[in-house]
N, C-alpha and C positions, 0 to 999 in steps of 0.2 A: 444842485443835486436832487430835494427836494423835486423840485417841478419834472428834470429825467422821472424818478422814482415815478411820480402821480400818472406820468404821460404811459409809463409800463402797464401800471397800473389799469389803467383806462382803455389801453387798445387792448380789442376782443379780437381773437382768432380760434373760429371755430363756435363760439358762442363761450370762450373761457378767456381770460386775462392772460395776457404776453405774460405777464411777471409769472403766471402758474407756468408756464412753459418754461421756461427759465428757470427757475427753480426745476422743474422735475429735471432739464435737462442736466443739471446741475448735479442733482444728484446720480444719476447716472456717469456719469462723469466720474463721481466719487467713488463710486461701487468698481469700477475700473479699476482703479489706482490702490481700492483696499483689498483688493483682491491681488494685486500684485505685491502688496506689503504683507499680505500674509499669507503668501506663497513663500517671499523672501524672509522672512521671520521664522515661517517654520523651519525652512531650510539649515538656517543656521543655529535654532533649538537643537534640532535633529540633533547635529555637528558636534554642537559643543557638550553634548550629552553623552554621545558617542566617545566622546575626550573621556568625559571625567567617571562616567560610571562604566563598571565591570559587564553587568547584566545588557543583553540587548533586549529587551521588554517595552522598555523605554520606545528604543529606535520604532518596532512594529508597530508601538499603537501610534509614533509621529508619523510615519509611512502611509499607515491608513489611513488618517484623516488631513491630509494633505491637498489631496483632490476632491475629498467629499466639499471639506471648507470652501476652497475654492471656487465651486458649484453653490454653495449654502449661501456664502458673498451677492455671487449675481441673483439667486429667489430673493433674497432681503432687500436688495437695493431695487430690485425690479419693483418690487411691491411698495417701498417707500416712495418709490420718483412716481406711481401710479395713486396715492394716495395725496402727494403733493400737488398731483394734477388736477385732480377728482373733480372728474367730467358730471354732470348731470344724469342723476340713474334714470330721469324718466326717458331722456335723449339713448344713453347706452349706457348700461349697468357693469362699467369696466371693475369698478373700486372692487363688486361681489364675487367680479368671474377669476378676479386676478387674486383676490382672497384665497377661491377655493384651490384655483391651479397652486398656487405659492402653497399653502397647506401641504397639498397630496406631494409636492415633488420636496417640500422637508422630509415625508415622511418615507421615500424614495433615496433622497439623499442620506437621512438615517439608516436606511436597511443596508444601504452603498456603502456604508463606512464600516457595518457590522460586518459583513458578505468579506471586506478587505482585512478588517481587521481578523476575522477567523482563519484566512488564508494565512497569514502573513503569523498568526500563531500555531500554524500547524507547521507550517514549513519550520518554524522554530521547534519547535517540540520533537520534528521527524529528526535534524540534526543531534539535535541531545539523545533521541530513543536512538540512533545509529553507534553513538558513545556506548551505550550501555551494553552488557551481556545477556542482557533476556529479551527474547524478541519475541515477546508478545505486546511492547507500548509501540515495536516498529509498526503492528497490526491493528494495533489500541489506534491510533491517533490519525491515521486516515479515516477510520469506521466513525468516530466521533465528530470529526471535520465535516463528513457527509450527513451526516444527524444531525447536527447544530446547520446545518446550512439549509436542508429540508424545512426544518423547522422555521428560521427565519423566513424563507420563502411564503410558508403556509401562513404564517402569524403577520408579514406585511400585506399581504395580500386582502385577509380578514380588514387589516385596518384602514386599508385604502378603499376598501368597497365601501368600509361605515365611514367615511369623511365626504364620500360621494352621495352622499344618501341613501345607501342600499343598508334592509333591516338586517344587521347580523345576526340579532333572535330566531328572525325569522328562516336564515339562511341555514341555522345550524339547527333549527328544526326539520327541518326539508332533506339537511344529510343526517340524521336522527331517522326519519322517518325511512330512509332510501342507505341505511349504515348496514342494515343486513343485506340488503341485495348486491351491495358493493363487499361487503364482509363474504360472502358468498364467490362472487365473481373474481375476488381476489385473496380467495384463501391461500393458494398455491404460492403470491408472493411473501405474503403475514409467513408463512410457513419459513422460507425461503429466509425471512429478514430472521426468525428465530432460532434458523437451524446457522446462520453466521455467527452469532450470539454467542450459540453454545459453545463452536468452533474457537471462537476468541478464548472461551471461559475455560474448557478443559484442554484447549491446546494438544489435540492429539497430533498437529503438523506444526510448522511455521512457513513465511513465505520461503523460496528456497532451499526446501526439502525436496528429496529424492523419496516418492511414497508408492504403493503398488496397492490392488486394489484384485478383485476379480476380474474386473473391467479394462483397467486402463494400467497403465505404470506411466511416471513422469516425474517432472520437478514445477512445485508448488511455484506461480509466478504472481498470481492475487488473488485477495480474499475480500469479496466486493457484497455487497446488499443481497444481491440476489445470488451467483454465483460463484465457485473457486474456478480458477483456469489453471491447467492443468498442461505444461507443456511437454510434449513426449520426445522420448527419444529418437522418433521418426522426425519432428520438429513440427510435427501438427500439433493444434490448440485444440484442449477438449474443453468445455464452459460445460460443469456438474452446477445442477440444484442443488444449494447447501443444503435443502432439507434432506437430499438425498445422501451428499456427503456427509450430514449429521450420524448416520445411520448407516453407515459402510464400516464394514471391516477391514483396517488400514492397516497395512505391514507399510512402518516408517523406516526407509532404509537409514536414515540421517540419522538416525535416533543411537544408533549402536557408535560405541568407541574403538571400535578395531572389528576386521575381518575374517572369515574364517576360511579358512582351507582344509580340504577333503581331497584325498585322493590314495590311489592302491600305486603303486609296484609291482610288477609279475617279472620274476626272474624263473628262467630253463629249469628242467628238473635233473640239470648235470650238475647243481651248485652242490656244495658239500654243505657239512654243520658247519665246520669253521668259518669257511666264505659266508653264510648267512649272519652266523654271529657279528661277525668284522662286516658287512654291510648296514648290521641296525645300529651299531655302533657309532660308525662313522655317519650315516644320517641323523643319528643323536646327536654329536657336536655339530654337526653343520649345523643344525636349526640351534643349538648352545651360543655357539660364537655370531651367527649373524645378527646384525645389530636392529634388520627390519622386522624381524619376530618376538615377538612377544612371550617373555617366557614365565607367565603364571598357568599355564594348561598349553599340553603335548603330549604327543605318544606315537611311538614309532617302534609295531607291533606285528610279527613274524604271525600271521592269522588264520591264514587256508592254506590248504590244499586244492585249489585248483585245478579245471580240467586238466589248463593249457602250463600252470604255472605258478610256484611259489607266490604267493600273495605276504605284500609287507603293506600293510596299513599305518598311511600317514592323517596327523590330523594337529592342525596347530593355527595359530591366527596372527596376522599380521597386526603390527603394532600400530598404521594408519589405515583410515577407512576412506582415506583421498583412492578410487579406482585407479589412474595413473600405479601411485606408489606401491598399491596393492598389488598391481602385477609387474612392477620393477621383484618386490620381493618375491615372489614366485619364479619370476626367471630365473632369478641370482640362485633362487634355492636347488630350481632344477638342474639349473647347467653343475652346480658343485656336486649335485648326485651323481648326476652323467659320467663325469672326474672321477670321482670314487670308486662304481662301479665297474669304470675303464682301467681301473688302474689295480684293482680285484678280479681283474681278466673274467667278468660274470659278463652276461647275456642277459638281454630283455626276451622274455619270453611272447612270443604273439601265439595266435590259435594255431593248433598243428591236428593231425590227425594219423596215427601210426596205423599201418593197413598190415596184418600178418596172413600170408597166405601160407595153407597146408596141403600138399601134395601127398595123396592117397597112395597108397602102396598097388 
């Protein structure tokens, strides 16, 4: 066994020892198998995690770092089997080059598992914020997601140029020195990112509001970095600058708890007192008894004199603010006026014009 060993030993391939080959290969080999053991490990953490605890917190941080390990396995084992090998740096300087690569892509694999693990906590977060009654964390927890993601990006980026030898002092002096001309050139978006902000903060909409504007009318569909999209009732998308949006005056139709209705009555000018009376009456209990009206504020009020037509002013709100339901209640109300007034042998009055001609003597 001995003498095998020595003979390994001793024969050179490449200007290196069999036995270093063998061994690196070896180790590669390992890096295979432990990468598949803890794939299979994690798998069944995950599992039996998901068994026993309530919270899924757990689950997203194994989810996220499932694949990154994975990846982390082969840089470590790469780097081991190329140290086990370690060729001659004057011949080829592998042991440095494979140092630095293994280095940057840890440091890649780390951003990989942050980048996942933010995903995989937001998508947790939007389910819980869709639980709740206030829909400003449904707005909250995208907006964050996208911030915390920027930021990892910006912050690995930094750190991978400084493992490669670029001066980061130097670099962040250089956007130091060149932060007003880009501060300049990107005022409009800084604007944009503040005027979301404030959107989030005083919540004068939410997503899925129905809001009007001078400009536009629509329903709120997202509230993004730069702009809110605004889908209209024609089914085109409007993309406002939140700065601008910051700063609009917004009639929120969602905002109200019931609807209002407004409208006249014009009956003939052959109705009597009694028939008027017995008309306001009986539109008083109708909007009494039906059960879609809302009955803290009403009034149904005998009001003009009319070119064409007795005027009865109506005015009451419906008890939902769903448009469907709003004008089910309207119908139901008009057609039992219709009834009423049918059944009071009255007339709806339209425009008339009486012509009296005089015949001279």
């Amino acid at each position: 066994m001995q003498a095998i060993w020595t003979q390994v030993t001793e024969v050179m391939f490449l200007d290196m020892p069999l036995a270093r080959w063998l061994i690196s290969a070896g180790i590669l080999f390992a890096t295979v198998v432990a990468r598949t053991i803890a794939l299979t490990a994690f798998q069944r953490i995950s599992t039996k995690l998901a068994e026993r605890t309530k919270t899924k917190l757990d689950d997203v941080l194994l989810r996220a770092a499932d694949r990154p390990i994975g990846l982390l396995v082969y840089v470590v084992g790469i780097m081991l089997s190329v140290h086990a090998l370690n060729p001659p740096a004057d011949v080829f300087p592998l042991v440095s080059i494979v140092d630095n690569i293994g280095r940057i892509l840890s440091i890649i694999v780390g951003i990989w598992f942050l980048w996942r693990l933010i995903e995989g906590l937001s998508a947790y977060f939007s389910s819980r914020a869709r639980e709740t009654e206030s829909a400003m964390d449904d707005q909250l927890v995208p907006f964050v997601s996208k911030t915390l993601k920027i930021f990892l990006v910006m912050t690995g980026l930094l750190v991978v140029a400084q493992n490669m030898g670029y001066s980061i002092s130097g670099l962040l002096a250089s956007l130091g020195i060149g932060g007003i001309a880009i501060a300049m050139a990107a005022r409009d978006t800084i604007a944009n990112v503040f005027g979301s902000i404030m959107i989030l903060v005083d919540r004068p909409f939410t997503i899925g509001d129905w809001i009007k504007t001078a400009e536009f009318e629509g329903v709120v569909e997202e509230i993004g970095f730069r702009s809110t999209k605004i889908r209209t009732f024609e089914r085109t998308l409007v993309n406002v600058p939140n700065s601008l949006m910051a700063n609009m005056v917004i009639d929120n139709i969602d905002a109200r708890n019931e609807r209002r209705i407004k409208m006249r009555i014009g009956l003939t000018y052959g109705t009597t007192t009694a028939q008027m009376d017995a008309a306001i009456k009986g539109i008083e209990g109708i909007l009494i008894q039906h059960p879609g009206v809302d009955q803290s504020y009403k009034l149904v009020k005998f009001d003009e004199f009319a070119d064409s037509s007795l005027s009865i002013f109506l005015y009451y709100f419906s008890s939902s603010k769903v448009w469907g339901e709003y004008l089910q209640v309207r119908q139901e109300v008009n057609l039992e006026i219709m009834q009423l007034l049918e059944s009071l042998e009255l007339d709806f009055a339209f425009p008339t014009r009486t012509l009296h001609i005089e015949k001279e003597a």
